[in-house]
Structures are given as structure tokens and as C-alpha cells.
C-alpha positions as CSV (number, residue, x, y, z in Angstrom):
1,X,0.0,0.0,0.0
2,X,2.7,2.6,0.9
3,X,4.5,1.8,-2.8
4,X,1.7,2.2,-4.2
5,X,0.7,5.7,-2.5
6,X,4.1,6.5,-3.5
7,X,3.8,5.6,-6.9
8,X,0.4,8.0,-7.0
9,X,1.9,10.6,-5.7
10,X,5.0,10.7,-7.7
11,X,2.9,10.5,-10.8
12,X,0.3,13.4,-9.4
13,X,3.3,16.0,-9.2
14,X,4.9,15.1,-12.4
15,X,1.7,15.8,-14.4
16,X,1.4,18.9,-12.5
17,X,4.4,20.2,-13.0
18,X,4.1,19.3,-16.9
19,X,1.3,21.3,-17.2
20,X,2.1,24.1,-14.6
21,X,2.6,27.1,-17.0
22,X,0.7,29.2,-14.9
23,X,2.7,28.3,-11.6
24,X,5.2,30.7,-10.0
25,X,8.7,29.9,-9.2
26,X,7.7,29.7,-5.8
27,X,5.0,27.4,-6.1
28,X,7.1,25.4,-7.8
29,X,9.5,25.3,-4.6
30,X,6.5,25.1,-2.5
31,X,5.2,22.1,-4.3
32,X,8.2,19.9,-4.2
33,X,8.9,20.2,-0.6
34,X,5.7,19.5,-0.2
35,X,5.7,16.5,-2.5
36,X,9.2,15.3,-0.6
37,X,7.3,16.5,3.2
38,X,4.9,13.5,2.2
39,X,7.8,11.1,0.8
40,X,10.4,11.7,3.3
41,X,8.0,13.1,6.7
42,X,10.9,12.4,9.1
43,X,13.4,14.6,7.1
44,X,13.9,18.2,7.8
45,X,15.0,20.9,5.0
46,X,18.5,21.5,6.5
47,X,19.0,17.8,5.6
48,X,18.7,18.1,1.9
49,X,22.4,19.7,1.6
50,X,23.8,16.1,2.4
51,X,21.9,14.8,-0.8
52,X,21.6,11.1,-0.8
53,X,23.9,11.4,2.4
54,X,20.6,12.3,3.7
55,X,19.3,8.5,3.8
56,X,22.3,6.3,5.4
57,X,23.3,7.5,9.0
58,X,26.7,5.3,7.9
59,X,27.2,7.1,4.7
60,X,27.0,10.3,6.5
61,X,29.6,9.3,9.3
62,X,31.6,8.0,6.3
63,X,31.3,11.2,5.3
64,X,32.7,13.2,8.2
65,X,35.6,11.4,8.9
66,X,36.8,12.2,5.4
67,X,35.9,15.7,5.8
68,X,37.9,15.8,8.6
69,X,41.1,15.4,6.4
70,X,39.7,15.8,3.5
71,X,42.2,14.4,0.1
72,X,41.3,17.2,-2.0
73,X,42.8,19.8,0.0
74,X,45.4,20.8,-2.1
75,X,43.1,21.1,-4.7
76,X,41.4,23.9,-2.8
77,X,44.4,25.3,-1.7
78,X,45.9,25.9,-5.6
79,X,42.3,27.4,-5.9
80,X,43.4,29.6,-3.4
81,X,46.8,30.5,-4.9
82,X,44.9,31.0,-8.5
83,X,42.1,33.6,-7.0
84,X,45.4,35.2,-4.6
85,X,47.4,35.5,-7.6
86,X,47.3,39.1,-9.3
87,X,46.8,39.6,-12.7
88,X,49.4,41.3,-15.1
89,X,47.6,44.4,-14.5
90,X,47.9,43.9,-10.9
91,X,44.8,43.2,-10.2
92,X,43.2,40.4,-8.6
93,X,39.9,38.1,-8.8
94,X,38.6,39.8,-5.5
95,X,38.8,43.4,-7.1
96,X,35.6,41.9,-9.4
97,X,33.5,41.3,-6.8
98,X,31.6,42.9,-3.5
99,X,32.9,42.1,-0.6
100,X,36.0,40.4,-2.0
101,X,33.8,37.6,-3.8
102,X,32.6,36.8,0.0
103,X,29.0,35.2,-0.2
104,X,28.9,36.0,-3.6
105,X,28.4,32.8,-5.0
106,X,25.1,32.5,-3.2
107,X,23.6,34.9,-5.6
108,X,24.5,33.1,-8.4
109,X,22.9,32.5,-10.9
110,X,21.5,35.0,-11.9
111,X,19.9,37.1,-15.0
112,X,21.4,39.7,-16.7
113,X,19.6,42.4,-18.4
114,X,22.0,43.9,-20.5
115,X,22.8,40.5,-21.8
116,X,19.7,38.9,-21.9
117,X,20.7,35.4,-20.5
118,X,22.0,33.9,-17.4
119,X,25.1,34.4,-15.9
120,X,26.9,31.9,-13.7
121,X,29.1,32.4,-10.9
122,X,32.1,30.3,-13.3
123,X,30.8,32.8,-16.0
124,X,31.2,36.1,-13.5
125,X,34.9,34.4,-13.4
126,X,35.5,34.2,-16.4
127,X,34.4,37.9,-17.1
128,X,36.9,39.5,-14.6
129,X,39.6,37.2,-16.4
130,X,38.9,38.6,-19.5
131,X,37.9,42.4,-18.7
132,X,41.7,42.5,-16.7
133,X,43.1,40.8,-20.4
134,X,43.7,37.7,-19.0
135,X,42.5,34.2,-21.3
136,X,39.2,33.0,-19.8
137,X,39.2,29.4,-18.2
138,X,37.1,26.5,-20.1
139,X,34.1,25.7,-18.2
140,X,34.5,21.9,-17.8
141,X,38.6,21.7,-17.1
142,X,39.0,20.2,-13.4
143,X,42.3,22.0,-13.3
144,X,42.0,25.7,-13.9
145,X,37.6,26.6,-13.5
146,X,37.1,23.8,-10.8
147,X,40.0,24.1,-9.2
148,X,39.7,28.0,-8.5
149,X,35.5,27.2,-7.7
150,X,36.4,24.5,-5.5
151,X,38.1,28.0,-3.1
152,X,36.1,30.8,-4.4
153,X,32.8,29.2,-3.8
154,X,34.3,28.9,-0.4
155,X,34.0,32.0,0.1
156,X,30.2,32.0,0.7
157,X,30.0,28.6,3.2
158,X,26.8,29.5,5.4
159,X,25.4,31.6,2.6
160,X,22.1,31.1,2.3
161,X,20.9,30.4,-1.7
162,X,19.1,33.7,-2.6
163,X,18.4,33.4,-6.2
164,X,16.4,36.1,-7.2
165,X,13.3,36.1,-10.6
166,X,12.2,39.3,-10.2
167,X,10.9,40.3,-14.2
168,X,8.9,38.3,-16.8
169,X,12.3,38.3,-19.1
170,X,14.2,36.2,-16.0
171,X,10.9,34.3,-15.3
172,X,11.1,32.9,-19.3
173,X,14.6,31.6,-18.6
174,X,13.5,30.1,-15.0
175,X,11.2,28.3,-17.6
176,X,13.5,26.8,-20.1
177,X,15.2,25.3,-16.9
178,X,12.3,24.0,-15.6
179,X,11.4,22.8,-19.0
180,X,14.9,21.0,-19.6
181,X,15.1,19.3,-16.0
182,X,11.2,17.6,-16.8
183,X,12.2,17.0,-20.7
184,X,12.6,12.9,-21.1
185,X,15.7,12.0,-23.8
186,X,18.6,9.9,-24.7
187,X,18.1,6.2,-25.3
188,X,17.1,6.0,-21.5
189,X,13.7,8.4,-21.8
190,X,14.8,9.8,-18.9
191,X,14.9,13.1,-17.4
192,X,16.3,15.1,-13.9
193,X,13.2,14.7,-12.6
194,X,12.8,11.0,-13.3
195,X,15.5,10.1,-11.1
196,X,15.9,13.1,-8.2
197,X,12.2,13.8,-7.8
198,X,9.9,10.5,-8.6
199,X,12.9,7.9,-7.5
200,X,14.3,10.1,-4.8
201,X,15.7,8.3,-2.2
202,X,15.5,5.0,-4.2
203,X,18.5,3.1,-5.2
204,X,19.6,2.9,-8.4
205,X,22.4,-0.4,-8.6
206,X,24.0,0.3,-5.3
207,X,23.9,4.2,-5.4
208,X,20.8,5.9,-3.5
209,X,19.3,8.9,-5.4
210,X,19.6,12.1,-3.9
211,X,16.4,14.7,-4.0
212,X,16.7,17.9,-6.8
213,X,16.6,20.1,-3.5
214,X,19.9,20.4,-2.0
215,X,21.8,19.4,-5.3
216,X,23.2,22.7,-5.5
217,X,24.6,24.2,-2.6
218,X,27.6,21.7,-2.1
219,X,29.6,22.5,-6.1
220,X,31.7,21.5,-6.8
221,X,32.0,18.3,-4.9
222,X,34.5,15.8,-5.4
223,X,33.4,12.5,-7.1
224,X,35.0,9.7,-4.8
225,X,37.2,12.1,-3.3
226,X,39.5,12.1,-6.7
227,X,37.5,14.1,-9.3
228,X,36.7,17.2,-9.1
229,X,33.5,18.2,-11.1
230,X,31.4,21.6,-11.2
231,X,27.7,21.6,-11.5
232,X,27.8,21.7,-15.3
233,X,30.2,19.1,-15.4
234,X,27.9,16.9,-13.2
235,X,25.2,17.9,-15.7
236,X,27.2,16.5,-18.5
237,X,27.7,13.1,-16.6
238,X,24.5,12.4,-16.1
239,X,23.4,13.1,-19.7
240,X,25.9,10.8,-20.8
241,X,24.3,8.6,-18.5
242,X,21.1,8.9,-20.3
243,X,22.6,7.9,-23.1
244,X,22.7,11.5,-25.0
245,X,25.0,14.3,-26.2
246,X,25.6,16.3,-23.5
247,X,24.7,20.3,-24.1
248,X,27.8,22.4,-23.6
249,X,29.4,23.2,-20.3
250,X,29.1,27.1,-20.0
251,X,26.5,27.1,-22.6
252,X,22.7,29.0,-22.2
253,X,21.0,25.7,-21.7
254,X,22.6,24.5,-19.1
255,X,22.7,27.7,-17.4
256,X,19.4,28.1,-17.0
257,X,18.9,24.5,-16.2
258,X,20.8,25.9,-13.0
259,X,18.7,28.8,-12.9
260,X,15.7,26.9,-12.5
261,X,18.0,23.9,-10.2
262,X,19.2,26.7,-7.9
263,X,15.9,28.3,-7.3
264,X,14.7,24.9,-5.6
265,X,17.2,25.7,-3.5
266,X,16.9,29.0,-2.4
267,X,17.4,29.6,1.5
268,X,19.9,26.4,2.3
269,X,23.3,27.6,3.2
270,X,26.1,26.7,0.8
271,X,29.0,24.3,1.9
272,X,30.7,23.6,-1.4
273,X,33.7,21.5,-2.0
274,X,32.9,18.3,-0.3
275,X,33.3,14.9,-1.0
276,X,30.4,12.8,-2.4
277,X,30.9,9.2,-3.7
């Protein structure tokens, strides 16, 4: 009986969210922690940053004690030295940023006006490179854009998410997010949603599925404590996974995918550059 309540009410939020045009970003957010309240009753909200952590009391210890001396810390440490490093003008990553890039990241992403799209916090770095005449990183190398990520998102630990859709031109790209994580493809039919909302807390093979709210406050994490992927990057894996081409790292699509991801998250603290299996 409780599969099959589950089942229902997977399948009720699915078709309302496919046919939500008229819902607002925070009904959305509304709706699917209402729909996970009902799947997951003894969870609170803070618990969603662990992701699938959430689930296993021994994956989360597991967790911890590599935390506590963590293998990638050198990696965040040359992230560090990159964002330390002054430019040939003399100028340094900090000098693009309020506050020194301090909590910055939680504001990201966001929409740009003058642009007309959606600008990361990867593609913010990428700007200051390139405005102080210095070559721009690619968005999907571990070793230059996720290493300096893995210490400048750092910067805004504790941070609350606070993305903000506050005009009908930022609410249209919220929408081509929201549209890509619910659009089924690759030779799997699958989409985001299939696995992180309606199997949430499943397993799939011997890996539990984490929920969609959460995902983003903790990149970029470090894949079995070796690799060292961004959110795009993740993105790209698990398209692969489905069995398509992935979309381009950097590019407009998946930017406003994590437009629309982020937003679920809005209000949970970031804690990025952690370990996840």
C-alpha cells in the first residue's frame, strides 16, 4: 500500500508540474517540498544539503571522517593561490567582486539584463579574467575553472541560496530550466526529474538517489574524493548517463537548467567543495 501511495503521488506531481505554466517559481518550490514532506515526513529541510547522504546515518559518518582530512585539500588550496594571484595588470579576482567575492556565489545564478541570459558564478569568473586581459578558463577543465571554484565558492560557506526572478524576461529563462530538468531524452527516456524527484531516495544499482533540492549548494563536490567536477560538469555526466550528447558546459542551456535547479534551493546555506561518492 505505501508503494503504491508513493507511486500516485510521484505520478500526481509530475503531471502537475508538466502542465504548470501558470505556476510561479515559488509554487514550484512550494510544491516539491511539499511532495518530498509526504515522501520523506521524518526529514527536515537542512538535511537536503547532504543529498543522498541524507538517507544512510553510515554514509554520512563516512562522510565526516573524510571531511575531517579531506584528500582534496590541495586542490582547494591551488584554488586559493589562483584567486590570490594578481593579474598582469595587478589586479586580482577579489577586485571583481563585493565584498571580496565573500558570499557572492550564493547569488549566483542570476539574469542579466544587458545581456539577456543567465550568468553563472564560473561565468562572472570568467568575465573578470577577460575584462583585466587575462585568457578565460574552459568551463569543464578540473584543473584551472574547478579548481579555483572548489576556493572561491568557499567563500560564501553559510550563505544562504538567494536566487532572485524578479521580471517576466528572468521568469522565461527560469522556464527553459524548468522545462529541460522535466524533458525525457537519450536512449534511456529519462529526465532530472525522473531520477531526483519520482525515485528520490531510491536506489539505483547500489547508489541511492539524492532529491533535486539540495543538489546545489555543495559544487563543486569531489566525485569519490579524486574528481573534481562543477555543476555543469555533473550535468554532462549524467546526460551521458542517459545515453545523450551532452549540451555544452558554459553554454545557455545548461545555465538556465541551473537557474531553475538553484531556485529549488533558495534559502539552504552553501558548503561547497565536499566529497560525495
Amino acid at each position: 500500500m505505501i508503494k503504491v501511495f508513493i507511486v500516485v503521488i510521484n505520478l500526481l506531481f509530475l503531471a502537475a508540474q508538466s502542465a504548470a505554466e501558470n505556476f510561479t517559481p515559488f509554487q514550484d518550490r512550494q510544491n516539491l517540498l511539499n511532495f518530498y514532506k509526504k515522501k520523506f515526513p521524518d526529514k527536515k529541510i537542512a538535511e537536503y544539503t547532504y543529498g543522498a547522504l541524507m538517507f544512510s546515518e553510515d554514509a554520512k559518518s563516512q562522510y565526516y571522517s573524510i571531511m575531517q582530512f579531506a584528500p582534496f585539500e590541495e586542490d582547494i588550496d591551488n584554488g586559493q593561490r589562483i584567486w590570490e594571484t594578481p593579474f598582469t595588470n595587478g589586479k586580482y579576482f577579489a577586485d571583481c567582486f563585493p565584498a571580496n567575492g565573500v558570499g557572492e556565489a550564493a547569488k549566483y545564478p542570476l539574469y542579466d539584463k544587458n545581456l539577456d541570459k543567465i550568468v553563472t558564478f564560473e561565468m562572472k569568473i570568467n568575465d573578470c579574467l577577460e575584462k583585466n586581459g587575462e585568457h578565460p578558463f574552459a568551463h569543464d577543465d578540473v584543473k584551472t575553472m574547478g579548481i579555483i571554484t572548489s576556493y572561491a565558492r568557499k567563500l560564501s560557506d553559510g550563505f544562504p541560496t538567494k536566487v532572485v526572478i524578479n521580471s517576466k524576461a528572468a521568469l522565461s529563462k527560469y522556464k527553459k530550466g524548468k522545462e529541460l530538468f522535466f524533458r525525457r531524452m537519450g536512449q534511456l527516456n529519462l529526465s532530472c526529474a525522473s531520477c531526483h524527484i519520482s525515485h528520490a531516495g531510491n536506489y539505483f544499482r547500489d547508489e541511492l538517489i539524492s532529491p533535486a533540492v539540495g543538489h546545489t549548494t555543495n559544487f563543486p563536490v569531489f566525485r569519490g574524493g579524486e574528481f573534481l567536477f562543477t555543476l555543469h560538469m555533473r550535468y554532462q555526466r549524467c546526460m551521458e548517463a542517459m545515453r545523450v550528447k551532452p549540451f555544452r558546459a558554459g553554454g545557455q542551456k545548461l545555465s538556465e537548467l541551473e537557474f531553475f535547479h538553484s531556485f529549488l534551493s533558495n534559502d539552504l546555506p552553501l558548503h561547497s567543495s565536499v566529497y560525495r561518492k
